[in-house]
C-alpha positions in Angstrom: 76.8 75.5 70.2 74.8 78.8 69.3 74.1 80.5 72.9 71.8 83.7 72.6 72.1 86.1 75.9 68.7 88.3 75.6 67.8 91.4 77.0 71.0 92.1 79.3 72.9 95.7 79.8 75.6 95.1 78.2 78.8 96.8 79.6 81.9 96.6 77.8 84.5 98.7 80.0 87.4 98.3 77.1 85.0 100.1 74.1 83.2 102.0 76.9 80.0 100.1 75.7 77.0 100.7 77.6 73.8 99.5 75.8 71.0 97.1 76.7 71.1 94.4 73.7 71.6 90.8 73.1 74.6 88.9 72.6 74.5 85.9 69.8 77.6 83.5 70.0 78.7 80.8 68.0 81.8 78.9 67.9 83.1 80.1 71.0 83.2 83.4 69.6 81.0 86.6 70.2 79.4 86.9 66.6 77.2 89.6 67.2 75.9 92.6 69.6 72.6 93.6 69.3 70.7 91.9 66.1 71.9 88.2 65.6 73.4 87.5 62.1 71.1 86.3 59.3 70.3 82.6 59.8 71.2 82.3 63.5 69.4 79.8 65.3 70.6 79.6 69.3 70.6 76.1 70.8 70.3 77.7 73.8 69.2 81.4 75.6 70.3 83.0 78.8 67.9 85.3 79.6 69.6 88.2 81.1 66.9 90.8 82.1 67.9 92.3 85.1 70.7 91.3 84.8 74.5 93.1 83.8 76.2 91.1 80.8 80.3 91.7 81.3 83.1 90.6 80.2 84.5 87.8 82.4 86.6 88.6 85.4 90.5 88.7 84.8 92.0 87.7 88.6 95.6 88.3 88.4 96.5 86.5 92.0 94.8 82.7 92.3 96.6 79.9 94.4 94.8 76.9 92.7 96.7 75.0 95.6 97.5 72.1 93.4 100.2 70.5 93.1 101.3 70.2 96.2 98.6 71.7 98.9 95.9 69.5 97.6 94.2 69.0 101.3 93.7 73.2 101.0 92.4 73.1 97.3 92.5 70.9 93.8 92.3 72.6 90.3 88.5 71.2 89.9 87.4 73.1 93.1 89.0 76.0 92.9 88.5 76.8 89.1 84.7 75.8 89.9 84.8 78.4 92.7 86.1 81.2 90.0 83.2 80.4 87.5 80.8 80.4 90.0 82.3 84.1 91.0 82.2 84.8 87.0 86.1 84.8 86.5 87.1 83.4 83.4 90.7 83.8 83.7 93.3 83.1 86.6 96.8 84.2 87.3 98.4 81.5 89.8 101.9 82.2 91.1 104.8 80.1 91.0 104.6 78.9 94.8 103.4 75.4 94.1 105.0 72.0 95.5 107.4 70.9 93.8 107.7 75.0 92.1 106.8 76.3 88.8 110.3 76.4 87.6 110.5 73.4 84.9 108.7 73.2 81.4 107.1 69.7 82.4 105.5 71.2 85.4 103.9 74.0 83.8 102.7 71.4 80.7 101.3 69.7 83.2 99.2 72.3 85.1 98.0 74.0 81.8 96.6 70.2 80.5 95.4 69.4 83.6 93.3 72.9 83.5 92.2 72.9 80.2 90.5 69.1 80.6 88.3 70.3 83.2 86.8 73.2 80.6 86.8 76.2 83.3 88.2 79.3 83.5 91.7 79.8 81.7 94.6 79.5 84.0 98.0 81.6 83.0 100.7 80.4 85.0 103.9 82.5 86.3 107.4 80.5 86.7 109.3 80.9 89.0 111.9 83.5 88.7 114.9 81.3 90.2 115.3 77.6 91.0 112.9 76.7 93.8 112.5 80.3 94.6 115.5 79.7 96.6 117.0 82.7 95.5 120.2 81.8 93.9 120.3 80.4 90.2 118.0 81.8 87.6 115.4 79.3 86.1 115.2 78.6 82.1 112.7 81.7 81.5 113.1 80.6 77.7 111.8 76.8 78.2 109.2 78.2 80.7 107.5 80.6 78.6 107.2 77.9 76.0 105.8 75.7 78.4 103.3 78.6 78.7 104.3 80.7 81.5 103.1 84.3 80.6 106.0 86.0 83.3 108.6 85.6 86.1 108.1 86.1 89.9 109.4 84.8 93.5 105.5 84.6 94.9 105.5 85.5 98.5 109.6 84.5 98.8 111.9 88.1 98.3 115.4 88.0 96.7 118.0 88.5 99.5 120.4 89.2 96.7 119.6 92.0 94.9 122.8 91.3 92.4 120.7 88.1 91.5 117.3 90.1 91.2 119.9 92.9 88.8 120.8 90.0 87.0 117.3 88.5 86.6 115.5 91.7 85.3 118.6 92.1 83.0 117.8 88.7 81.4 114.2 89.2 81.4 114.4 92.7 79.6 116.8 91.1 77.1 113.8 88.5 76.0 110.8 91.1 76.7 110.0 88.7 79.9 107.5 90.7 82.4 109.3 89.8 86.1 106.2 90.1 88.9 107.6 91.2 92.4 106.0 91.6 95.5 107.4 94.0 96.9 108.6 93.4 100.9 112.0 94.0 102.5 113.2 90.4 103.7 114.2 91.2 107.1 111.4 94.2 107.8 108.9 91.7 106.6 109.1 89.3 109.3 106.1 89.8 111.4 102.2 89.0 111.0 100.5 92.6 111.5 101.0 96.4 110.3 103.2 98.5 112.8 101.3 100.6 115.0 99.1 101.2 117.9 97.1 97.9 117.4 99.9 95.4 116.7 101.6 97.0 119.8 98.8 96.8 122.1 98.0 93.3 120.7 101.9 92.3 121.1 102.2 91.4 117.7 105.3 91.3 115.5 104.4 94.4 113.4 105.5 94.8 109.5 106.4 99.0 108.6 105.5 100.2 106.1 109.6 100.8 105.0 109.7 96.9 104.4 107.4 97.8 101.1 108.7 101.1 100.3 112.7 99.9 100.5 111.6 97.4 98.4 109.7 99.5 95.3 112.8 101.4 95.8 115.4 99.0 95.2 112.8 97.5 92.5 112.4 100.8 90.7 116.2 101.6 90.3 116.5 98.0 88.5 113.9 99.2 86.5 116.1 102.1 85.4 119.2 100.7 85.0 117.4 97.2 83.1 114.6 98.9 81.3 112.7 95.3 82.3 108.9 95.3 82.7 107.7 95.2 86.1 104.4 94.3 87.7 103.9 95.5 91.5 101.9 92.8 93.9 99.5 93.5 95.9 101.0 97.1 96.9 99.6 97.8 100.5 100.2 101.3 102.0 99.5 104.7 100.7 103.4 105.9 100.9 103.7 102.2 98.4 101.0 104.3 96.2 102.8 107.3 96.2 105.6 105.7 94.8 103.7 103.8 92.3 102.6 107.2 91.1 105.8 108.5 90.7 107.4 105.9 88.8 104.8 106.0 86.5 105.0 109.7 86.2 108.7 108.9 85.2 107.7 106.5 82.6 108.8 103.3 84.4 107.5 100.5 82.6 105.4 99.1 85.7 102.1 97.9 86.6 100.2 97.5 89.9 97.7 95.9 91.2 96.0 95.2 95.1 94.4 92.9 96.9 90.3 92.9 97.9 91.4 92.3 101.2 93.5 95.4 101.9 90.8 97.1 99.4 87.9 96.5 102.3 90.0 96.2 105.8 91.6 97.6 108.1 94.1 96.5 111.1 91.7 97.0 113.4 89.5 94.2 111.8 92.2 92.0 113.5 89.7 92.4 116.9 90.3 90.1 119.5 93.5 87.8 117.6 90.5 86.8 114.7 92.9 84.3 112.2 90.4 85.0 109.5 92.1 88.5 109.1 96.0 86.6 108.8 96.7 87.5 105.0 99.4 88.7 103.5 100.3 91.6 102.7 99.4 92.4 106.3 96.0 94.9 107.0 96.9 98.2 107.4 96.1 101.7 108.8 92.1 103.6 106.9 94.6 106.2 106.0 96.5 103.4 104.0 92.9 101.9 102.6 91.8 104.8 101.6 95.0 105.6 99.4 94.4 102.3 97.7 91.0 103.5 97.0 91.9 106.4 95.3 94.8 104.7 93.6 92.2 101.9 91.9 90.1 104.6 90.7 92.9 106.8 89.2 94.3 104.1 87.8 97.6 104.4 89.2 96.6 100.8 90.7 96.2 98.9 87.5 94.2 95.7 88.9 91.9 94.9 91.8 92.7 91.2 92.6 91.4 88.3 94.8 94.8 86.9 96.3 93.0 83.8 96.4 94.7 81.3 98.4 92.4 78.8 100.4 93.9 77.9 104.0 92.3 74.5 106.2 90.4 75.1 108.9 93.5 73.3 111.3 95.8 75.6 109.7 93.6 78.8 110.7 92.3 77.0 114.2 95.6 78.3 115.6 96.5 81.4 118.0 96.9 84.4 115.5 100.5 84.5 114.9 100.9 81.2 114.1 98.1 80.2 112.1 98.9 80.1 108.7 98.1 83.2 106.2 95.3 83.6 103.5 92.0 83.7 102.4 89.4 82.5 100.1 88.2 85.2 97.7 87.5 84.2 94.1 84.2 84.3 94.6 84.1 87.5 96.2 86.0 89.3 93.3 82.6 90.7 91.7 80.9 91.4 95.0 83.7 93.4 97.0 84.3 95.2 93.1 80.6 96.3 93.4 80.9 97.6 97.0 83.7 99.6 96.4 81.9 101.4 93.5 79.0 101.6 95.8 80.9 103.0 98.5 83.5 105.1 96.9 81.3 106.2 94.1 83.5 105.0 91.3 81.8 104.8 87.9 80.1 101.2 87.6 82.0 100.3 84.0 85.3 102.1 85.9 84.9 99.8 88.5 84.5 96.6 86.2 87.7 97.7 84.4 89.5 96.7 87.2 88.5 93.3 87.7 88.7 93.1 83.6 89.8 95.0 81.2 92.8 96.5 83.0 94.0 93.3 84.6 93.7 91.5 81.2 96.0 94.3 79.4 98.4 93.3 82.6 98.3 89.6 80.7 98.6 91.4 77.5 101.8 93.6 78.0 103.1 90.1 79.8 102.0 88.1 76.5 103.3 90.8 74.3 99.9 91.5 72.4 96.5 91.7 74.0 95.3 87.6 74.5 92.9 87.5 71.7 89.9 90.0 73.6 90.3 88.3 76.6 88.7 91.1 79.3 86.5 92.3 76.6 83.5 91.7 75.2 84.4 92.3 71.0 82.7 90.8 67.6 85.0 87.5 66.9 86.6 88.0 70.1 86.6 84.9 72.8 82.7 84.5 74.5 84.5 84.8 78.4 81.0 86.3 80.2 79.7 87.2 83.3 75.8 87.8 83.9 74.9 88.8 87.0 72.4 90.9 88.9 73.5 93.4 90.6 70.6 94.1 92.8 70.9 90.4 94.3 72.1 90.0 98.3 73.6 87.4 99.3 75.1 86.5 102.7 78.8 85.1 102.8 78.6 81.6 104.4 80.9 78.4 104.0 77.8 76.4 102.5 77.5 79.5 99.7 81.2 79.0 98.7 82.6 76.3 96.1 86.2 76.7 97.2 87.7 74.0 99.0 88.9 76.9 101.4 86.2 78.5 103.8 88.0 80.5 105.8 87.1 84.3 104.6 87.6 87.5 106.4 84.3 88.5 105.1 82.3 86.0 106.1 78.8 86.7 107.2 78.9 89.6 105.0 76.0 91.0 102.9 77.1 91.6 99.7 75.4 92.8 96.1 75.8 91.3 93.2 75.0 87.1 92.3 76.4 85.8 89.3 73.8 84.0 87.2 75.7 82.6 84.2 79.4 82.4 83.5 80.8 81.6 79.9 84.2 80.4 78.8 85.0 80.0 75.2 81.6 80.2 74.7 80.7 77.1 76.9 78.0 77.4 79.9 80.6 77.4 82.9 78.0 77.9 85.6 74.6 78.4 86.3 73.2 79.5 89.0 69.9 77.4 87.7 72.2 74.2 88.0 73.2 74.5 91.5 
């Protein structure tokens, strides 16, 4: 199908482009920017006055909750919920049930995906069997199978001989290893350490359990020469290191949450389950490091951590209900309010949620994925239009996710997606719904 987008501001945050021109696609490819090619005749047009034309949203940290959790999510609903939010490519992590740690799994997941014609999903094995720990999975057979890198989700490696061991295989085959980065014993509580989580008397997290960790991770790194990418780092000592290490020439990446972007502990009120995520909120002192770190690019990615939670399993006292929160279709908005807010460039801003997280997928693919991130002449027609003067209010009815619970809901936010593309296939439209 020929699709022509007219009359949009184009921003392309990879090329810098910055221009107000149409878009002609054919063949799931961008074909043209500006002037269509001689003899092309669009089956259909957006029209995008008003509104922002950008590459799709790359989210590097999506729990499609399937297989497995399929009463908190299902592939349809959640990859509906990231077109709708105008990303066109999902990360999901290896924490499935059974886990991403054989071939016919992964096979599985990426077929399933693909028939439903959404965004692209790039899934991450499972660094060793079951994420128990222990034995090392078949990295080989599972990047095959598809799997574009190797982590241990939200489950840290006791052993750190068997993590040595892993990144020493993984920098032998050029696999990128993603880490979380959280002491196992210092990580066992359900808020930030500090005044609040005292007065509150709740099992508080320091911020050593993430700063150990990136130290231990970061002497690996040295000794292995593997590539590393950093999730979801949390606190602004976490960012100093991240700095540092990059300053050295470590071959890492970063990326954080929107959650610990926005909040603060002290959102936690009166015991509100909505604000139980993980990595726990921490200190404005801590946020505001993250902030600076997203726009100085020492934080590579700004990321959802999508990972829808039932309404039974969040109707629980605080410390027991179960962590996470919906956020895919948040992505754009909470990207815009930060720019607002921190007065970060608005193409800067997008290269977080795009072109930066998508060279993430790159360096873990070995070469860029074909323009993903990036809007490019022959390059993959992955869009987002949206209008960035549009309010809405965050409310259960307003989201597609199978997962309501948000920590921003009834929230006024800017920014509406209009019209999301995939391979040059109408995803979503805002018309339709």
């Amino acid at each position: 199908m020929n699709i022509l987008i007219q009359g949009g501001r184009v921003i392309d945050p990879a090329s810098l482009l910055d221009q107000t021109s149409d878009i002609a696609i054919a063949d799931g490819k961008v074909v043209a920017i500006g002037a269509a090619p001689e003899g092309f005749v669009a089956d259909q047009t957006v029209h995008a006055q008003g509104c922002i034309v950008a590459p799709g949203l790359v989210d590097l940290s999506v729990r499609l909750r399937e297989p497995g959790h399929e009463h908190e999510g299902m592939l349809a609903s959640e990859l509906a919920a990231a077109v709708a939010g105008g990303v066109t490519s999902v990360v999901c992590p290896p924490d499935t049930e059974p886990v991403l740690d054989v071939p016919g799994l992964v096979e599985m997941l990426r077929y399933r995906s693909e028939r439903l014609h959404l965004s692209r999903v790039f899934p991450v094995g499972a660094l060793t069997r079951k994420l128990e720990g222990a034995v090392l999975t078949e990295m080989s057979a599972l990047t095959l199978a598809g799997c574009i890198a190797f982590g241990q989700a939200e489950v840290p490696l006791e052993n750190t001989q068997v993590l040595q061991r892993a990144l020493q295989y993984a920098s032998t085959f050029g696999f990128p290893v993603w880490l979380r980065p959280q002491e196992l014993y210092l990580g066992q509580g359900v808020a930030a350490s500090g005044a609040l989580a005292t007065r509150l008397g709740l099992s508080g997290i320091p911020v050593a359990a993430e700063t150990i960790a990136l130290h231990a991770i970061f002497e690996l790194v040295r000794a292995t020469g593997a590539r590393v990418h950093l999730c979801r780092i949390s606190s602004a000592a976490g960012v100093d290191l991240v700095r540092a290490a990059k300053a050295q020439g470590l071959p890492i990446t970063a990326d954080v949450s929107i959650n610990s972007l926005h909040l603060t502990d002290t959102d936690i009120g009166f015991f509100d389950s909505r604000m139980r995520v993980t990595p726990v909120l921490r200190q404005q002192r801590d946020r505001d490091a993250l902030r600076a770190a997203l726009a100085d690019g020492t934080i590579d990615a700004l990321v959802s951590d999508h990972t829808p939670v039932d309404e039974d399993a969040k109707a629980l006292p605080f410390a027991e209900s179960e962590p996470g929160a919906t956020g895919l279709e948040l992505l754009l908005s909470l990207t815009l309010k930060w720019a607002t807010e921190s007065g970060t460039p608005l193409v800067q801003a997008l290269a977080t949620v795009s072109s930066r997280p998508a060279a993430v997928i790159g360096n873990a693919l070995g070469a860029l994925q074909d323009g993903v991130g990036q809007i490019r002449i022959d390059g993959p027609a992955d869009l987002c239009v949206f209008d960035p003067t549009e309010r809405w209010v965050v409310t259960p009815e307003a989201l597609c996710s199978q997962g309501k619970n948000t920590p921003f809901g009834s929230y006024e936010l800017p920014g509406k997606v209009r019209t999301t593309l995939v391979a040059g296939q109408i995803a979503f439209s805002a018309n339709a719904t």
